[in-house]
N, C-alpha and C positions, 0 to 999 in steps of 0.2 A: 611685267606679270610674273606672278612666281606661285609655287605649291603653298599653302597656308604652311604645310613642316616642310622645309626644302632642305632637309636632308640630315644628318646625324651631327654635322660638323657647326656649330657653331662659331659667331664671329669673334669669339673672344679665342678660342683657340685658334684659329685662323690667325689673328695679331700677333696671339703668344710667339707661333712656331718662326715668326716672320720679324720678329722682335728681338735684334741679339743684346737687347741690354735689360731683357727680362731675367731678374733676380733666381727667379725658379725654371729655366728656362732648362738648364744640365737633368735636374729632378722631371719634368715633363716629358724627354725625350731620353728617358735612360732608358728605354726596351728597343730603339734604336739604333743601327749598328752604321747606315749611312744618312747624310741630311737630305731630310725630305720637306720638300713643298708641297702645303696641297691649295690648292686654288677651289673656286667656288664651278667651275666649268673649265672644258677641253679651253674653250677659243683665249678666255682670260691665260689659262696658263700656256698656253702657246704661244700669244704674243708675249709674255715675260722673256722666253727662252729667245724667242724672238732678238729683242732688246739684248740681252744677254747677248748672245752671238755677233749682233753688231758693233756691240762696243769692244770685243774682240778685236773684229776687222777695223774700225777705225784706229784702236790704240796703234794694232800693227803699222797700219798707214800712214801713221805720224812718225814712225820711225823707218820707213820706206823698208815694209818687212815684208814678205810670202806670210801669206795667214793660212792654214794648211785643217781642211774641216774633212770630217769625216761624214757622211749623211746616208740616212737609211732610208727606204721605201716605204708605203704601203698607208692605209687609212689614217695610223696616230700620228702622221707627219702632216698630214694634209692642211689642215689650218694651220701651222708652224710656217710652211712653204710658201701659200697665202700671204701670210703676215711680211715673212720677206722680199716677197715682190712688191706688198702694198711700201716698206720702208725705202726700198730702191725706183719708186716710180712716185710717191709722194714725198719724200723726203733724202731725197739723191743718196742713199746708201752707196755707196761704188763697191762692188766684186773683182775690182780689176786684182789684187794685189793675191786674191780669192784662189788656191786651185784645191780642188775638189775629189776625193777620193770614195766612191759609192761602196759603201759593204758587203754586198753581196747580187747576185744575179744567177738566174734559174739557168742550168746546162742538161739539154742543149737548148739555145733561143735566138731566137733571130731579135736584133735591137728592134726593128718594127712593128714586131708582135703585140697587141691589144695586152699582153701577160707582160710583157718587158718590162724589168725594171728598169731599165735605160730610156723608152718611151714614157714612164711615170716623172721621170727626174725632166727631161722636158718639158712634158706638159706641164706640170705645176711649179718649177724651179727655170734650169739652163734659158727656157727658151725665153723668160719673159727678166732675166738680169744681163747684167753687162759682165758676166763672166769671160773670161778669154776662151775661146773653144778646144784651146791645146790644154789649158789647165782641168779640163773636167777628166776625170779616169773612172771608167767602170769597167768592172769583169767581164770579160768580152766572151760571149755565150755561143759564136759560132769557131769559137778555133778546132781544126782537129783536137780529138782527143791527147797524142802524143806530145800537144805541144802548150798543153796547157798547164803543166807543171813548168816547165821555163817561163811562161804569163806571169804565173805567181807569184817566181824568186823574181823577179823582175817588176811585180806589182809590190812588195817589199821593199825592195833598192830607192824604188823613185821616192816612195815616203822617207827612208832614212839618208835620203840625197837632198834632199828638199828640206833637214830639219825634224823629221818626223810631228806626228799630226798635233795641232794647237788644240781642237776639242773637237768631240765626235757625239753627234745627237743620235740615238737611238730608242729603237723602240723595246718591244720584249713580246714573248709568246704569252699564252695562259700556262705553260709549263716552263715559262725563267729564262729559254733558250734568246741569244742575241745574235743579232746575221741569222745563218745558217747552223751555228754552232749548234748541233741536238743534244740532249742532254748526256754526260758522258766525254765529253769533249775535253781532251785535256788542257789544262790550262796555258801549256805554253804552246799552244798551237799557233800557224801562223795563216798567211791565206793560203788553200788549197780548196782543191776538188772534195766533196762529200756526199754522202748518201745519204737520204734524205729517208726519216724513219715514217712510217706509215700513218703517225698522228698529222706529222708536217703535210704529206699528200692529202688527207681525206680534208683538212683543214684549207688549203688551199684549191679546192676541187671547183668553189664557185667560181674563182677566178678563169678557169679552166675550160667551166662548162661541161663536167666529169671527170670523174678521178682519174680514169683511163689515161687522160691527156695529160697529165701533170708531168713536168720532164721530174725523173729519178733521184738526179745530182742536181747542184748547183757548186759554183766560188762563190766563199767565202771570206771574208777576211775573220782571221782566230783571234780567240781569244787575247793573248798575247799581245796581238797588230793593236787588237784595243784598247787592252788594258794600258797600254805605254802612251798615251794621249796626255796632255797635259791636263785638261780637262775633261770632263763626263759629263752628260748628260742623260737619264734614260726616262723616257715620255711614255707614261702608263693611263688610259681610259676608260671608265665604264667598269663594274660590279664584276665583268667578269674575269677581269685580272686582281681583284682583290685576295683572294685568295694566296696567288704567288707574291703577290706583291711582299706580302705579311714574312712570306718566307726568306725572301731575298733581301728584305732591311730588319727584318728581328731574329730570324732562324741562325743556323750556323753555313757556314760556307762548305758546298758540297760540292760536285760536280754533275751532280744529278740538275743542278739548279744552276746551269752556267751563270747567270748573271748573279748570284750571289757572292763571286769571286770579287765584285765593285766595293767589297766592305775591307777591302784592304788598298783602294784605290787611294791618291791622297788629295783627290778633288774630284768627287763623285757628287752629284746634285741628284736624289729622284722627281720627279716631277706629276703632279698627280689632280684629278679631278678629285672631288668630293667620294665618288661611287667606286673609283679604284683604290680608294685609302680607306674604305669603310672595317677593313679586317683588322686595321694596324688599332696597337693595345690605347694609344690615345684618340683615338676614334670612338671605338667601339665598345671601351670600357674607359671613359675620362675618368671615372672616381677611384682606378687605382692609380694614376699619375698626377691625380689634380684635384682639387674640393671646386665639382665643377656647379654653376647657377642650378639648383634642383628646381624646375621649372615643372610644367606639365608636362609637357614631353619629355625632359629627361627622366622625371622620374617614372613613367610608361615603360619607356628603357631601360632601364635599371632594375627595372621588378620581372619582365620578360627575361631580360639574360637572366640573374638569380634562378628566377625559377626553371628556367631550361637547364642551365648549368649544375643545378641542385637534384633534379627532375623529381621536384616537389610540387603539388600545386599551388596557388600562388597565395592562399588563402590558409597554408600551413606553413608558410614562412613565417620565420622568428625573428625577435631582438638577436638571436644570437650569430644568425644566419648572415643581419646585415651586420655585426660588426666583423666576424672572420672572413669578409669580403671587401671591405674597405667601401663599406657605407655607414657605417654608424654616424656618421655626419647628418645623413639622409632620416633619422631618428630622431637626431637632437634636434634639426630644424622644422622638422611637421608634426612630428607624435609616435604615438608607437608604431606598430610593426601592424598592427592588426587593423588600425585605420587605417592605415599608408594601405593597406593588400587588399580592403575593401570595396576602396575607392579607386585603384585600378581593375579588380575586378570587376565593378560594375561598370566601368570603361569600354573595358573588352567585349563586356558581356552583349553591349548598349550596340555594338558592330554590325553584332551577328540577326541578321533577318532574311525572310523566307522570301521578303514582296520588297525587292528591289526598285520597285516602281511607285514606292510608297504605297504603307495599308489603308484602303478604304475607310472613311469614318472609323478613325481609330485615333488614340492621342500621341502623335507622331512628335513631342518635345524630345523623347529621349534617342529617338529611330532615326538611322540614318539618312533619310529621305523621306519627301512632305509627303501627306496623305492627300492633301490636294493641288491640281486638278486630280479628281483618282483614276481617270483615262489619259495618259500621259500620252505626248507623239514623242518616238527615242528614235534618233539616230545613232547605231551605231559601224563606227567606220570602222575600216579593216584595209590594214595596211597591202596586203595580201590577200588572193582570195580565198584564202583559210585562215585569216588570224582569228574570225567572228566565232568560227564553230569549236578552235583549239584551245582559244585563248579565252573565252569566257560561255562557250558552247550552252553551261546550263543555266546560265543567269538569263540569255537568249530565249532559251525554251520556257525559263517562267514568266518572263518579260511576257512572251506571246499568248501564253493559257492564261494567264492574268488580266487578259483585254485590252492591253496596251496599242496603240499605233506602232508598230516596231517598222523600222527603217533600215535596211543596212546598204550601206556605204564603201567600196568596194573604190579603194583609192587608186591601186594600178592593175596594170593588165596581170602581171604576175610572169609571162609567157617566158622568161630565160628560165625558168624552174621546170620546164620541161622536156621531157625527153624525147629525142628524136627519133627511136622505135615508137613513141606515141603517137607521134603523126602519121607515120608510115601505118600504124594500125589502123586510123581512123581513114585512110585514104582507101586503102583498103576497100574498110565500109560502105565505105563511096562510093567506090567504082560497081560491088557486090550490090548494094542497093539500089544504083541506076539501072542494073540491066533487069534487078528480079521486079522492080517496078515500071519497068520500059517507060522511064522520064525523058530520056534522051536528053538532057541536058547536058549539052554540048561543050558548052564555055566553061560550064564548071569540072565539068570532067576534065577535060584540059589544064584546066587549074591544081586538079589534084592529081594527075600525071604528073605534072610540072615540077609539083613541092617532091613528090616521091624520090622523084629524079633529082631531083637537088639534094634532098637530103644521102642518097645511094653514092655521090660525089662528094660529100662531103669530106675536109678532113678535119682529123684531132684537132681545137683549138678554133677551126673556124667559126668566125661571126654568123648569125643566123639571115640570110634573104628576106626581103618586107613580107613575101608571101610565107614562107612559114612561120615567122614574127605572129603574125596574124592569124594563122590557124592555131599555135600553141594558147594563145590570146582565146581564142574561141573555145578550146576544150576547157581551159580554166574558168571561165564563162559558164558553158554547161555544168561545170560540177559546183561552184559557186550558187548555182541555183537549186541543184538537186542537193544540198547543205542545208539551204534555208527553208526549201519544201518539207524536209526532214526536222526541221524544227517547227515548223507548223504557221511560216510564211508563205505569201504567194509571189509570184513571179513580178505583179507589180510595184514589191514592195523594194525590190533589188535594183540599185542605183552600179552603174559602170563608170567612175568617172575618169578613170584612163590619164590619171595628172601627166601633163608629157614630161616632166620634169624624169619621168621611168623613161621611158619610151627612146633608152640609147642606143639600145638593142646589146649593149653591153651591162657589164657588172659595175659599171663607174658610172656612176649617173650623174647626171648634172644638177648644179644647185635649185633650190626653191625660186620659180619664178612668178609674176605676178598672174601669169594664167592659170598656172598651178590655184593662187590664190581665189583669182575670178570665181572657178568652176565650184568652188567650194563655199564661197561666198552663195552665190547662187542656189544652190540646193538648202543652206540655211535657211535663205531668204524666202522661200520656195517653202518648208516644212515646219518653220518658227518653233523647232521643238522645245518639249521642256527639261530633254535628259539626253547629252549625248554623252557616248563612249566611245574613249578612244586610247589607243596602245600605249601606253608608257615606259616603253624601253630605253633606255637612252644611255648605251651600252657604247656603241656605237655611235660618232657625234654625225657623219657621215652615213650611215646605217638608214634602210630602208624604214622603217620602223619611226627615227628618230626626225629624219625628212620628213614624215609624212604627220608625225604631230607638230611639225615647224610651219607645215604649210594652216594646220587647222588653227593654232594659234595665231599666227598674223590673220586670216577671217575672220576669228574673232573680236580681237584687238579693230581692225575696221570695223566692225557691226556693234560697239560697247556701245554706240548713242540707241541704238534700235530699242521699243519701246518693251518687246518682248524680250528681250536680251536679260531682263534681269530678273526673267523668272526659268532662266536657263543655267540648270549644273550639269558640270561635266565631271565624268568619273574615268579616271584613268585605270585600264585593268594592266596588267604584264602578260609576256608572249611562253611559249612553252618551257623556257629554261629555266626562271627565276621568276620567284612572286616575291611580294612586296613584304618586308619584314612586319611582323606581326604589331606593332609599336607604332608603325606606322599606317595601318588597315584601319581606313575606315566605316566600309563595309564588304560584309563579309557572307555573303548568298551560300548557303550550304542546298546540297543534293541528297535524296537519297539513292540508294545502290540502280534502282530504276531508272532516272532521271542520267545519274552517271554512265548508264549501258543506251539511253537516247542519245546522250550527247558523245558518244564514242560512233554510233551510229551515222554520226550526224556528219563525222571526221573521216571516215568511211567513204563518204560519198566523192572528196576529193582524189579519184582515183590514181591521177598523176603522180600524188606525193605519196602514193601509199608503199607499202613495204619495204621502197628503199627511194629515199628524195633524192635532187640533183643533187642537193647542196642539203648535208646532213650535217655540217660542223663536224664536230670535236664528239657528239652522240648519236653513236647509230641506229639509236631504237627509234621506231613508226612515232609518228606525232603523238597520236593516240596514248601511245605508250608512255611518252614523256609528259603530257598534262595530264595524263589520271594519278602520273608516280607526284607530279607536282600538287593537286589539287587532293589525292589520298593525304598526303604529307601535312599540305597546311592544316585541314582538320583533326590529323594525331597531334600539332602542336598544341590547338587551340584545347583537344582533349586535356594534354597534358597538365597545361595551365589549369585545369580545374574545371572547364565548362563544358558546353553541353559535347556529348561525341555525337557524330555525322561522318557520313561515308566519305566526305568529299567538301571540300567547300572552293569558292573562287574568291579572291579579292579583291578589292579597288579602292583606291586612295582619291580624295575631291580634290579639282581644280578649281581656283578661285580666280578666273582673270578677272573682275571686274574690282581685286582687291588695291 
């Protein structure tokens, strides 16, 4: 199953970049300062590096050599890791020759900690190969302070005793940093003790369970320790590293952008999904590196940037426009300028509707959605129990005044997102409302003594008890409901399905499994809808978000013989950071300013995440804050292009599995 446009990257450039005996191959990667791969998905390019790495360790092994790797923590390693244990348990890989030097580790930290990099490198690496246990080295997070500058020149020595390191997999920040290095880091750094700047803290806060708990420092190993590897490798995923990406393999070498110092490396590999290379100039603009197929879709793309880039509408672009941008090609092979602009303007134009739910008795060839049935049943899921009201809030509310069957879908409990003054307030409540109501209920009072007092013991970093699991679970519940009340649902229309695939009680969840799948099966099978929606972030290939449309799609994929299945579309919206490039929207629900102040309303209602979330990333403004700056935004672009202006709009891209 795939997106009908699955994505900006093309398979002919995909062969090109992969291809060293293409003729034009120097000319296509001239705004390129290190070789980059990009792959069609995380998993495909992970197993590459995969492969890569082992034929390292076997070359070495033939010559009875130490192979000396370098390995870093955290999400963009996790299929990498995977893959290595599947090569050593399916096709006898051996680690013995293997030792192992981890880049960095949070100080102060106990190896045990749920936050440990050293329990991450177990769990998905050490514990499941035949590494020797004396060969694995990581920064050791409980030394005194005083004695962890001698670790260091000591974590140094063994690499340069040993040969120094044969190739180091790593990852990167959305701001370039590698390890711990923050930006600013000078180049010949080596491992030491560092402060840790307050974007790294707020950014790692999920892991944590609040910023509070985040340790200050960590080791690191420098720049320097890395750059002198024989080989490189840095693993980048998901739209929201594109951005740096762009800087670190086109930009100039700073130090603002530690990892940009790899463009003087002299075997540096990038490695990249489709959605992290989208910035780079042969992605993003192929027809200034290449006379790329002017298809439908590319040239949708091609007239969207021009015209943003121009900030002309799209419909006052010239002959002259595309040749001083390296499309005149784009002219000589369709016609002029003026039918080429037409003909995606009425593209675009063709997007944009008010009845998302398809218009009644209306001629629905050119609109993005059938006019019949014209009472639709829609499910829509929500990875979180606020993606529904954040992430497409107004499309919701006209879904519902428009007489639709609206369904929402409510995949996990959510409960790590919240804060433990919340409990303690709601216990509060509790105990205030049994005595002014003289319920005397006895067992649950004791219950919420219970949690209060756990939570008053608690410390920084700890994991949550089943019983406040469960109550956090339950206030995200209550406002999940007061959401959709706000929208203009009833309470019966709200689906809990609690996939256990969440339910770790941690930030690392576990993968997709077939209950996960069952329960979702099930509610299909249950409401045969004609329209669902669901998150399409996929930022994150591990990500809550990305999980949770991995489980809807394997349901569907089983349910593809069902007889109603194939008068079911799915419309994938995006979550509060990023919407879907304009080129790519295929419907596009505009708000007015009323509709926009309901559906703010509606976000409101999730009291927990309001004014400051657990887990706020990298922006700290209110949800609210960040989907109206998002959903303002998309309707200035689609103004700018020449169409109609609207306060607000949301967008959504179709899924086609049954293609």
């Amino acid at each position: 199953m795939s997106l009908k446009n699955p994505g900006p990257m093309h398979e002919k450039y995909l062969s090109q970049l992969n291809s060293p005996n293409s003729s034009d191959l120097k000319t296509f990667l001239r705004f390129e300062k290190i070789p980059t791969k990009i792959y069609t998905g995380s998993d495909h390019a992970s197993s590459a590096v995969a492969n890569e790495v082992a034929s390292v360790i076997k070359i070495k092994q033939l010559k009875n050599e130490k192979c000396l790797i370098g390995f870093a923590s955290g999400s963009t390693m996790m299929a990498f890791y995977e893959e290595l244990v599947r090569l050593h348990k399916e096709e006898g890989l051996s680690f013995k020759n293997v030792i192992s030097f981890n880049v960095d580790e949070f100080y102060p930290m106990d190896p045990d900690s749920a936050q440990s990099y050293s329990k991450f490198m177990h769990e998905y690496l050490y514990d499941h190969i035949d590494i020797e246990k004396s060969n694995i080295n990581i920064p050791d997070g409980t030394l005194p302070l005083d004695k962890v500058n001698d670790f260091c020149r000591e974590y140094e020595r063994k690499i340069d005793n040993n040969g120094g390191l044969d190739l180091i997999i790593q990852g990167v920040s959305g701001r370039g940093h590698t390890g711990f290095n923050e930006p600013g880091s000078p180049t010949d750094s080596k491992t030491r003790l560092v402060t840790l700047d307050r974007v790294t803290i707020v950014s790692a806060a999920s892991d944590f369970y609040g910023e509070n708990a985040v340790p200050r420092k960590a080791i690191t190993m420098g720049i320097e320790t890395m750059f002198k590897a024989r080989k490189i490798f840095l693993l980048a995923w998901g739209e929201g590293k594109a951005p740096v990406i762009k800087e670190i393999v086109e930009g100039e070498k700073t130090d603002h952008i530690p990892a940009s110092v790899l463009q003087g490396h002299t075997d540096t590999t990038i490695i990249l999904d489709e959605a992290a290379a989208d910035e780079l100039t042969r992605v993003k603009t192929p027809w200034i590196v290449d006379l790329p197929d002017w298809d439908e879709y590319m040239i949708k793309k091609g007239l969207v940037w021009l015209s943003q880039k121009l900030n002309k509408p799209l419909l006052k672009l010239t002959n002259r426009d595309y040749n001083d941008h390296h499309m005149n090609d784009l002219v000589t092979e369709v016609g002029s300028s003026y039918d080429i602009n037409i003909k995606v303007f009425n593209e675009l134009q063709n997007t944009i509707t008010g009845w998302p739910g398809g218009k009644p008795n209306a001629d629905d060839a050119r609109r993005p959605e059938r006019a019949k049935p014209a009472k639709k049943r829609v499910i829509i899921f929500s990875p979180h129990p606020d993606d529904d009201v954040i992430s497409m809030g107004g499309t919701f509310i006209r879904l519902v005044d428009q007489g639709h069957d609206v369904h929402v879908a409510y995949q996990t409990s959510g409960n790590i997102a919240v804060f433990d003054e919340d409990v303690i307030q709601y216990a509060d409540f509790f105990q205030e409302a049994d005595l002014a109501l003289h319920v005397q209920n006895k067992k649950a009072l004791a219950l919420y003594k219970k949690v209060k007092k756990i939570i008053e013991e608690k410390k920084a970093g700890d994991l949550d008890r089943p019983e406040v699991k469960k109550i956090k679970g339950l206030i995200r519940r209550s406002e999940a409901r007061a959401g959709c009340r706000k929208s203009g649902l009833t309470d019966d229309k709200t689906h809990f399905l609690e996939l256990p695939f969440y339910e770790t009680g941690t930030v690392k969840k576990n993968p997709v499994g077939p209950e996960d799948v069952k329960i979702i099966k099930e509610l299909l099978l249950e409401l045969k809808p004609h329209q669902i929606y669901a998150a399409g972030d996929l930022s994150d290939p591990h990500g809550t978000h990305r999980v949770c449309l991995d489980a809807i799609f394997m349901a569907l994929d089983e349910l593809k013989e069902e007889p109603w299945i194939k008068d079911c579309w799915v419309w994938l919206y995006r979550g509060a950071w990023h919407e879907w490039p304009i080129n790519e929207i295929e419907m596009a629900v505009p708000m007015s300013p009323d509709e926009l102040m309901r559906k703010r309303k509606a976000i409101f209602k999730h009291q927990s995440q309001k004014d400051s979330a657990l887990f706020p990333g990298s922006d700290s403004r209110e949800f609210w804050e960040r989907a109206e700056d998002r959903n303002k935004g998309l309707a200035e672009r689609y103004d700018q292009l020449g169409l109609a202006e609207y306060e607000a709009m949301e967008g959504f891209k179709r899924y086609f599995f049954l293609d």
